[in-house]
N, CA, C and O atoms as a GROMACS GRO file, in nm:
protein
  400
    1UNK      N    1  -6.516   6.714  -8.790
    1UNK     CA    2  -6.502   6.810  -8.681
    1UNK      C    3  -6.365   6.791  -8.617
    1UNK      O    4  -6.326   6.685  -8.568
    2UNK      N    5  -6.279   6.929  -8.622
    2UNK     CA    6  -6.168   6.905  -8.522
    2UNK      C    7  -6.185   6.872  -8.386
    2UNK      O    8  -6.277   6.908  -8.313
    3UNK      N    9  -6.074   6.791  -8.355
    3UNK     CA   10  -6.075   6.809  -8.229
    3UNK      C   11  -5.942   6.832  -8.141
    3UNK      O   12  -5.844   6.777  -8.190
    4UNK      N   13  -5.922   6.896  -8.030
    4UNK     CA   14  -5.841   6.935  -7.999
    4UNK      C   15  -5.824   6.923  -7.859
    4UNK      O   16  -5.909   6.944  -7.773
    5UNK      N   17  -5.675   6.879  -7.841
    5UNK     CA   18  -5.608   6.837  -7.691
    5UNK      C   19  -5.587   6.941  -7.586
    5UNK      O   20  -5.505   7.033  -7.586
    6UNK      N   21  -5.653   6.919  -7.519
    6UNK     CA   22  -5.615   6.933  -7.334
    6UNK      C   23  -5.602   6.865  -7.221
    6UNK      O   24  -5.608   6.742  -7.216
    7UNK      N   25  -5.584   6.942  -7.122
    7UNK     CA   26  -5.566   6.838  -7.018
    7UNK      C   27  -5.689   6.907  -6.945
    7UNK      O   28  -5.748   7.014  -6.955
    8UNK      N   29  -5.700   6.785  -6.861
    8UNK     CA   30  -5.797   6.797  -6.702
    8UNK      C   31  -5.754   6.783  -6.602
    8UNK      O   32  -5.716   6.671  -6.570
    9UNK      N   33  -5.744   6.896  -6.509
    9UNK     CA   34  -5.688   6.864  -6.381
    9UNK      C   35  -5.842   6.847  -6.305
    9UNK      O   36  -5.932   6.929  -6.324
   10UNK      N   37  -5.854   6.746  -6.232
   10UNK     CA   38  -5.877   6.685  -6.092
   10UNK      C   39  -5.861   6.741  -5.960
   10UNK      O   40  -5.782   6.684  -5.884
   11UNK      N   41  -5.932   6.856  -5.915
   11UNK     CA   42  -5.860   6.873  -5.757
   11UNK      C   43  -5.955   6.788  -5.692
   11UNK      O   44  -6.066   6.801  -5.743
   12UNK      N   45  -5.949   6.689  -5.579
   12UNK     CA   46  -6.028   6.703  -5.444
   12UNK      C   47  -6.008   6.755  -5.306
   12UNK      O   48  -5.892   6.731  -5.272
   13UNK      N   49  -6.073   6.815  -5.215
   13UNK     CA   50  -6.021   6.924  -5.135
   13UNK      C   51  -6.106   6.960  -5.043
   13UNK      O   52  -6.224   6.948  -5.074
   14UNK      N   53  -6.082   6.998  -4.942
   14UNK     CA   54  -6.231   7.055  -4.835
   14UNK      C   55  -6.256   7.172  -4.893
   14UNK      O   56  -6.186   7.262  -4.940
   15UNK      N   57  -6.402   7.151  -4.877
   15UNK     CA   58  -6.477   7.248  -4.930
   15UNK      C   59  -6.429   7.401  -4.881
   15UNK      O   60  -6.402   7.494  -4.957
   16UNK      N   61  -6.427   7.402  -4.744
   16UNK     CA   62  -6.370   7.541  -4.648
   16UNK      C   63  -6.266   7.622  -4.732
   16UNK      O   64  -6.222   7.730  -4.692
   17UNK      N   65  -6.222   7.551  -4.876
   17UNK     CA   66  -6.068   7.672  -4.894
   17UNK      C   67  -6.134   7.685  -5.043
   17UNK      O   68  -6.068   7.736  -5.134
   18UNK      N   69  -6.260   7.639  -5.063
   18UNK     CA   70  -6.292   7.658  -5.191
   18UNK      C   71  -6.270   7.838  -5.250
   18UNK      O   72  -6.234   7.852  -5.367
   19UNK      N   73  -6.292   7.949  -5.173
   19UNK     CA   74  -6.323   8.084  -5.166
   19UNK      C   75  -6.156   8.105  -5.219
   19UNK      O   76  -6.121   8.136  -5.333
   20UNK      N   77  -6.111   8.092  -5.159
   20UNK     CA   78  -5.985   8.080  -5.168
   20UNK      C   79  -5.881   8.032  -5.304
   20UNK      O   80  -5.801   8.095  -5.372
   21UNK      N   81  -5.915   7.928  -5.303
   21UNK     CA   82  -5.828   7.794  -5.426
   21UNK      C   83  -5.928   7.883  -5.524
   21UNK      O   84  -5.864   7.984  -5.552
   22UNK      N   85  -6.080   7.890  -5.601
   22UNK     CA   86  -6.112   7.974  -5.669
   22UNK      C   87  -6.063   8.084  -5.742
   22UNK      O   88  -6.081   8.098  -5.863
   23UNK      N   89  -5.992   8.173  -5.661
   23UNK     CA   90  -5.939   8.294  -5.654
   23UNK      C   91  -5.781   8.276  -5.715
   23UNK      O   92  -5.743   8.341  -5.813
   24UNK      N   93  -5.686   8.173  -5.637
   24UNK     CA   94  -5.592   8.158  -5.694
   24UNK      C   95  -5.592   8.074  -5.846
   24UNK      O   96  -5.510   8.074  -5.938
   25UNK      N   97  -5.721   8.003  -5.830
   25UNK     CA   98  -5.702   7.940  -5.952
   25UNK      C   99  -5.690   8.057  -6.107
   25UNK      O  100  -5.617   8.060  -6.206
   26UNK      N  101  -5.785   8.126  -6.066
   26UNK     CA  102  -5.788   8.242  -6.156
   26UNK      C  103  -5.641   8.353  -6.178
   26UNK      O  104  -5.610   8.411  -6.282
   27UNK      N  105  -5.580   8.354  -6.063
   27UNK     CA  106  -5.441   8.390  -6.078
   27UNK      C  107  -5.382   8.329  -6.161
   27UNK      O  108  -5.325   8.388  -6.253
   28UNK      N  109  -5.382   8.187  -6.147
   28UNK     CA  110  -5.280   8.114  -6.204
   28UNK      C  111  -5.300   8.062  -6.353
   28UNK      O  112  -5.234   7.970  -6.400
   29UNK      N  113  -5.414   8.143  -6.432
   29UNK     CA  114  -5.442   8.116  -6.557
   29UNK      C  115  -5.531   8.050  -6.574
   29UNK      O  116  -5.512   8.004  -6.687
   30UNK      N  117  -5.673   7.990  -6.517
   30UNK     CA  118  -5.727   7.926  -6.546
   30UNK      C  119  -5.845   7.983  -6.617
   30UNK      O  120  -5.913   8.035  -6.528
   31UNK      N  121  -5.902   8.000  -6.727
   31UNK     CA  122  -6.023   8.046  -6.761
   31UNK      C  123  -6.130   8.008  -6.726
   31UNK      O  124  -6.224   8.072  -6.773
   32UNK      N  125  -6.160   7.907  -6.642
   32UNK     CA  126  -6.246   7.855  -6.608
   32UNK      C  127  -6.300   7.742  -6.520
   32UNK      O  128  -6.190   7.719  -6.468
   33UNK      N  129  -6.365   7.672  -6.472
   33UNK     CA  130  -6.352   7.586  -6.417
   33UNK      C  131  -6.524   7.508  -6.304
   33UNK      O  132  -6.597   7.579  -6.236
   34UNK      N  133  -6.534   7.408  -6.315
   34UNK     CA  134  -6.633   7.320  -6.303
   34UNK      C  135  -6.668   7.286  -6.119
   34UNK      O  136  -6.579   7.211  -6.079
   35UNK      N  137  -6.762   7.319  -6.012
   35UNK     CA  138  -6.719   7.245  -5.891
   35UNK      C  139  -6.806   7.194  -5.853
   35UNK      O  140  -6.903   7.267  -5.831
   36UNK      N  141  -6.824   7.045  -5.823
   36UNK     CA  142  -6.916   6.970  -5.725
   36UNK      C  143  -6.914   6.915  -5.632
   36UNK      O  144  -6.800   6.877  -5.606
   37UNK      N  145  -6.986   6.887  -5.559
   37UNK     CA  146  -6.963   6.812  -5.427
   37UNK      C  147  -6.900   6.698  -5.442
   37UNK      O  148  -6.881   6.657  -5.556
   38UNK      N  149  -6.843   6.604  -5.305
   38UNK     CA  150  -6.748   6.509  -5.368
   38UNK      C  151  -6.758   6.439  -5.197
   38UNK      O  152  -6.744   6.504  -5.093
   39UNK      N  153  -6.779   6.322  -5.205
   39UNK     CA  154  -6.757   6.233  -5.084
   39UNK      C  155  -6.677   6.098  -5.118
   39UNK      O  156  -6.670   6.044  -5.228
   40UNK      N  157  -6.629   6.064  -5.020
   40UNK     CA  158  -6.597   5.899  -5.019
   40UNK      C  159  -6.511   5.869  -4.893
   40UNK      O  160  -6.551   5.905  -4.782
   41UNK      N  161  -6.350   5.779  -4.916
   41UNK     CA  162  -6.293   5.766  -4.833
   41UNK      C  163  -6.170   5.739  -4.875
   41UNK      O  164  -6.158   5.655  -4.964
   42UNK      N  165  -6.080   5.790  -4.834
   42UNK     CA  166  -5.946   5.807  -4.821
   42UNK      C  167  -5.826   5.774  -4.739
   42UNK      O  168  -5.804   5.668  -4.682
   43UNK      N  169  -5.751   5.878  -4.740
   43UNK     CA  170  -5.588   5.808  -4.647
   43UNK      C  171  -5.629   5.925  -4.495
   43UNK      O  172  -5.574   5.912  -4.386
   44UNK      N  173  -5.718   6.014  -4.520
   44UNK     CA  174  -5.774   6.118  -4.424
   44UNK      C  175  -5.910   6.054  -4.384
   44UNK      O  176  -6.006   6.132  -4.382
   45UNK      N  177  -5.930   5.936  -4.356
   45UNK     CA  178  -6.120   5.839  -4.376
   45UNK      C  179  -6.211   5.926  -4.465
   45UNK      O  180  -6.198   6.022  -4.541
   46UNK      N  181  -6.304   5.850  -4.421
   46UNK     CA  182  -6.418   5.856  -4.493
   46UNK      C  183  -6.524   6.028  -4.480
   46UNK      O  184  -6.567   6.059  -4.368
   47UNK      N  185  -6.544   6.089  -4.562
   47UNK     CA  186  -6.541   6.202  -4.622
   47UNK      C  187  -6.722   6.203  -4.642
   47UNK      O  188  -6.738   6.110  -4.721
   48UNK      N  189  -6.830   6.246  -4.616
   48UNK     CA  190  -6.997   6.177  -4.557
   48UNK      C  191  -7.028   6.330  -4.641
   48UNK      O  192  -7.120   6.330  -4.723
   49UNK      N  193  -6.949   6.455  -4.618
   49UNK     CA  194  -7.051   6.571  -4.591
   49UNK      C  195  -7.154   6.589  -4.553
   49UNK      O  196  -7.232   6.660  -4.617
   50UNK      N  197  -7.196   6.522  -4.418
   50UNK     CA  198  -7.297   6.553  -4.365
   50UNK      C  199  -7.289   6.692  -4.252
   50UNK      O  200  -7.389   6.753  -4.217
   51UNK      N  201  -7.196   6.714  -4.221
   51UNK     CA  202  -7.129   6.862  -4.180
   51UNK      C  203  -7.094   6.940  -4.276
   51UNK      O  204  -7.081   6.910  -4.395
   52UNK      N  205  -7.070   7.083  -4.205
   52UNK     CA  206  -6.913   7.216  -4.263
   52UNK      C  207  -6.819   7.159  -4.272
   52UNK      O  208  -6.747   7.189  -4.367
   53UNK      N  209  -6.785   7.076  -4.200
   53UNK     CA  210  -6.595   7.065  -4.192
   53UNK      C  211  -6.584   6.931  -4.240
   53UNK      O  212  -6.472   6.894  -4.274
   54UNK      N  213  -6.690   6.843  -4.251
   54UNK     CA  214  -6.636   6.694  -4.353
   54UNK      C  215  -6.687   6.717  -4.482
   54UNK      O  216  -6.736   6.622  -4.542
   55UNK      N  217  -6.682   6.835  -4.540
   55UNK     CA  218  -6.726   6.814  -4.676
   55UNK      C  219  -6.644   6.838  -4.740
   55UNK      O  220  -6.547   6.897  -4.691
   56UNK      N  221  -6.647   6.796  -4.904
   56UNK     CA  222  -6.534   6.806  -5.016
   56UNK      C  223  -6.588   6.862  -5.107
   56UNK      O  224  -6.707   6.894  -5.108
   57UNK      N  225  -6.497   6.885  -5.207
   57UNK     CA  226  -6.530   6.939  -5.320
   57UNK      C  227  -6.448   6.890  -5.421
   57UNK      O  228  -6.328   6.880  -5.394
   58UNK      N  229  -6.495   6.849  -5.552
   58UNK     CA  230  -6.392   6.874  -5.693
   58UNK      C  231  -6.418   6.932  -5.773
   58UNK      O  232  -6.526   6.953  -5.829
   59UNK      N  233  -6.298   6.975  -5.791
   59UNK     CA  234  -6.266   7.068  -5.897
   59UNK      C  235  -6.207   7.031  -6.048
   59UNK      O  236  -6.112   6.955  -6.067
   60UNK      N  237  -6.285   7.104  -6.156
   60UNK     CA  238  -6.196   7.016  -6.276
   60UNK      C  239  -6.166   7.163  -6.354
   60UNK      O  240  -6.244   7.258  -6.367
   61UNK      N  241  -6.057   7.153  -6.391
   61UNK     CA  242  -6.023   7.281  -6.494
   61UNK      C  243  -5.973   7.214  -6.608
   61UNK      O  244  -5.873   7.143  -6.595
   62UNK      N  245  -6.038   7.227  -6.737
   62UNK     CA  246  -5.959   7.237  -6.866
   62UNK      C  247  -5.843   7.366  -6.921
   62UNK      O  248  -5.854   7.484  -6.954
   63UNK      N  249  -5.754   7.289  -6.913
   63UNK     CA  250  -5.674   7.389  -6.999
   63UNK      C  251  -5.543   7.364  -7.075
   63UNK      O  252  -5.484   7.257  -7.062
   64UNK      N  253  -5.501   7.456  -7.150
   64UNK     CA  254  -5.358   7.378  -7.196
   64UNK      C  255  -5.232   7.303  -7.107
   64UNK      O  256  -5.260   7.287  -6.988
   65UNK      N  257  -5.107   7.259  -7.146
   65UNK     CA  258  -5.074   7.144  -7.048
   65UNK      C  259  -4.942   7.280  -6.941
   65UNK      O  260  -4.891   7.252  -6.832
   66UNK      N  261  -4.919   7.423  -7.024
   66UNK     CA  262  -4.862   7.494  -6.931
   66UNK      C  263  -4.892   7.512  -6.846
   66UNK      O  264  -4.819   7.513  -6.747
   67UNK      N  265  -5.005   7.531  -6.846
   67UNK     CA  266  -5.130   7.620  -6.772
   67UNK      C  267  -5.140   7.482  -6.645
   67UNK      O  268  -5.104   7.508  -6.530
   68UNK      N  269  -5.173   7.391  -6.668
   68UNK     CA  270  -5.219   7.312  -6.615
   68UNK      C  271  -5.037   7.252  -6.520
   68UNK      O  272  -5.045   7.189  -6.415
   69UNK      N  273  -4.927   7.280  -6.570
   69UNK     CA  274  -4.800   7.244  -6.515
   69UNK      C  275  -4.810   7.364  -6.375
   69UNK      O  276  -4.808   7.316  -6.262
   70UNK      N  277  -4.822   7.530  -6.393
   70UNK     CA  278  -4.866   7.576  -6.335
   70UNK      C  279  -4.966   7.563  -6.209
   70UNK      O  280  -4.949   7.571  -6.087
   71UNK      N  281  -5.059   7.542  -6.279
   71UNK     CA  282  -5.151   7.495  -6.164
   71UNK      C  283  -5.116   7.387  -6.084
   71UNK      O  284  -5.146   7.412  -5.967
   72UNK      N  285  -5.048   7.238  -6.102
   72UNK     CA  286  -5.016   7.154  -6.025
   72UNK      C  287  -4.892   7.226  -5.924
   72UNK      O  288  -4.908   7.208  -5.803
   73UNK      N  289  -4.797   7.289  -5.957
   73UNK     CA  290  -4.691   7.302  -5.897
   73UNK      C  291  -4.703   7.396  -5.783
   73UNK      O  292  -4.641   7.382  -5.678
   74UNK      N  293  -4.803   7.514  -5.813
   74UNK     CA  294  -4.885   7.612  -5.700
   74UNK      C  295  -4.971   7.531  -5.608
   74UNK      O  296  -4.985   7.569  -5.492
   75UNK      N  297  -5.042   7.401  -5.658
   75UNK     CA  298  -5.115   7.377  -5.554
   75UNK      C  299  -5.074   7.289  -5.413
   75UNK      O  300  -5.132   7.280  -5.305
   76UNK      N  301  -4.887   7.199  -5.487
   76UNK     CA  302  -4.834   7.155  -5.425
   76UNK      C  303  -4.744   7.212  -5.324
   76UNK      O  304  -4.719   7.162  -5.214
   77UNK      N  305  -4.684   7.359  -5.387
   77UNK     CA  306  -4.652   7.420  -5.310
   77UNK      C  307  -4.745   7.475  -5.184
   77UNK      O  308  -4.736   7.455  -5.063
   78UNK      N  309  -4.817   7.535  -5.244
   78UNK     CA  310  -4.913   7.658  -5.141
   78UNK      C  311  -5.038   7.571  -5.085
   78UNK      O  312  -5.119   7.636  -5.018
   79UNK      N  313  -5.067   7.432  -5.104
   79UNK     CA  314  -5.180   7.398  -5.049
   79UNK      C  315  -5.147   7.249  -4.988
   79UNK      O  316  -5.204   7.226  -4.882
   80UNK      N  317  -5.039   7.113  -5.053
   80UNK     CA  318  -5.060   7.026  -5.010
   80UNK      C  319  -5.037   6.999  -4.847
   80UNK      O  320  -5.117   6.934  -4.781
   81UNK      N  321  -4.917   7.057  -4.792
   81UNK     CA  322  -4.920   7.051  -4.643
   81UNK      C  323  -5.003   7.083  -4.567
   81UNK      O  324  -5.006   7.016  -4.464
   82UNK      N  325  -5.096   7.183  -4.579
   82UNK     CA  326  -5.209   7.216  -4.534
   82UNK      C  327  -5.336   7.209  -4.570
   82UNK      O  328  -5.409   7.308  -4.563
   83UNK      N  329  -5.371   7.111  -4.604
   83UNK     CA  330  -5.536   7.055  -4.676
   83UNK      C  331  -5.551   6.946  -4.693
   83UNK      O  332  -5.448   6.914  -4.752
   84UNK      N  333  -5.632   6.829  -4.679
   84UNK     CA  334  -5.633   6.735  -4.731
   84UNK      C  335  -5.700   6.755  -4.857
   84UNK      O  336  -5.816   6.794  -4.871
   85UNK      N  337  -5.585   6.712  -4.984
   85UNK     CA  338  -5.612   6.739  -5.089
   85UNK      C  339  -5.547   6.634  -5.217
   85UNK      O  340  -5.426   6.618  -5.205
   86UNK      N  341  -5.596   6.577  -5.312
   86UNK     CA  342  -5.535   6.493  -5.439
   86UNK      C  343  -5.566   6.614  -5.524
   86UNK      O  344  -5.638   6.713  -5.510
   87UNK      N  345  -5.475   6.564  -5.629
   87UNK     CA  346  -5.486   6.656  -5.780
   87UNK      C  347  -5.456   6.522  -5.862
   87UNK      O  348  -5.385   6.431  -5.822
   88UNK      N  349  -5.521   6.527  -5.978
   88UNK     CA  350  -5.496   6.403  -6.078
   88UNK      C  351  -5.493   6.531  -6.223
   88UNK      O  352  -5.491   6.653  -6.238
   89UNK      N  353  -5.496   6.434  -6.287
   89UNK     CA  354  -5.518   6.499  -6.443
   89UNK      C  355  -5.488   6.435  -6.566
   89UNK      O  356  -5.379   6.378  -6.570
   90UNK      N  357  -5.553   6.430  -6.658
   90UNK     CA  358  -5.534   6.356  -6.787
   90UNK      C  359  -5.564   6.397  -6.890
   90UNK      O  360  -5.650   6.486  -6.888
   91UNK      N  361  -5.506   6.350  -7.028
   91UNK     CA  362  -5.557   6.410  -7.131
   91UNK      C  363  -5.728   6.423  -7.184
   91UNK      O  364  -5.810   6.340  -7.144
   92UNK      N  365  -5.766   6.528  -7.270
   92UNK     CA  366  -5.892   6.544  -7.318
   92UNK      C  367  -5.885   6.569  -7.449
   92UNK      O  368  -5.789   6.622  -7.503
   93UNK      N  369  -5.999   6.526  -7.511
   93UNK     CA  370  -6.059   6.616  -7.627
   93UNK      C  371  -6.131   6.731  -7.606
   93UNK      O  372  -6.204   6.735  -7.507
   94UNK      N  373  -6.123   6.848  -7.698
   94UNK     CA  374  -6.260   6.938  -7.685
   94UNK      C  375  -6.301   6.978  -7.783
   94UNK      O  376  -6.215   7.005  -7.867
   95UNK      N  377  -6.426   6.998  -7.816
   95UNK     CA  378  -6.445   7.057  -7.954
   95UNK      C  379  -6.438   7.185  -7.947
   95UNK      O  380  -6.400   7.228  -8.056
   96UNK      N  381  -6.460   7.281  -7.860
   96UNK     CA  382  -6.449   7.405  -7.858
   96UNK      C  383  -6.318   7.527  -7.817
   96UNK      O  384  -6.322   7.631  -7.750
   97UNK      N  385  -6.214   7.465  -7.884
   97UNK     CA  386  -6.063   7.521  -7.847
   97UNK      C  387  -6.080   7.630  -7.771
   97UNK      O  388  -6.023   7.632  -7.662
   98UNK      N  389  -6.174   7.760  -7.822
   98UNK     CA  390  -6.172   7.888  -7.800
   98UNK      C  391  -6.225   7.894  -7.657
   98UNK      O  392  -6.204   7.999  -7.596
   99UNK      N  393  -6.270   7.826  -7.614
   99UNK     CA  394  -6.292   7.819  -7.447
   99UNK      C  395  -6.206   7.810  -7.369
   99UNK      O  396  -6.222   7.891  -7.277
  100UNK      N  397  -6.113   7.747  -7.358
  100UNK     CA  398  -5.996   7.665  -7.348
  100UNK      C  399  -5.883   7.779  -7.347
  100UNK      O  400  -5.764   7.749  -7.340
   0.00000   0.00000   0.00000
């Protein structure tokens, strides 16, 4: 079975701009993309979601590494000053290229 390289971007982010980041993500080429809840603690503390406004979210998008250069550079521009937000990302396998 082939297998074939992508990357994974990583967002974490308050939940509140999810409607939002969604929407651009889809601008910015993404075919798709994964979101779950997400707590812990950070350089912004500790993150409970037991409220609206302390909750998080991550986000993971597979996609090629343009796509994914794209997406980091929009989110640094248009979102890091205003959100508490990380982006990570690393390589993947997938078996199903055509998703991708």
């Amino acid at each position: 079975m082939h297998r074939h390289r992508r990357r994974l971007l990583t967002i974490v982010t308050e939940s509140a701009i999810e409607s939002r980041l969604t929407k651009d993500l889809d601008r910015w080429g993404a075919h798709g993309y994964t979101i779950t809840d997400a707590r812990g603690k950070g350089a912004r503390g500790i993150r409970e979601g037991n409220w609206e406004g302390n909750r998080n979210i991550r986000i993971e998008v597979v996609c090629d590494e343009d796509t994914a250069r794209h997406i980091a550079d929009h989110l640094r521009e248009d979102y890091y000053d205003h959100y508490a937000m990380i982006l990570y990302h690393s390589d993947v396998e997938i078996m199903r290229p055509e998703k991708f």
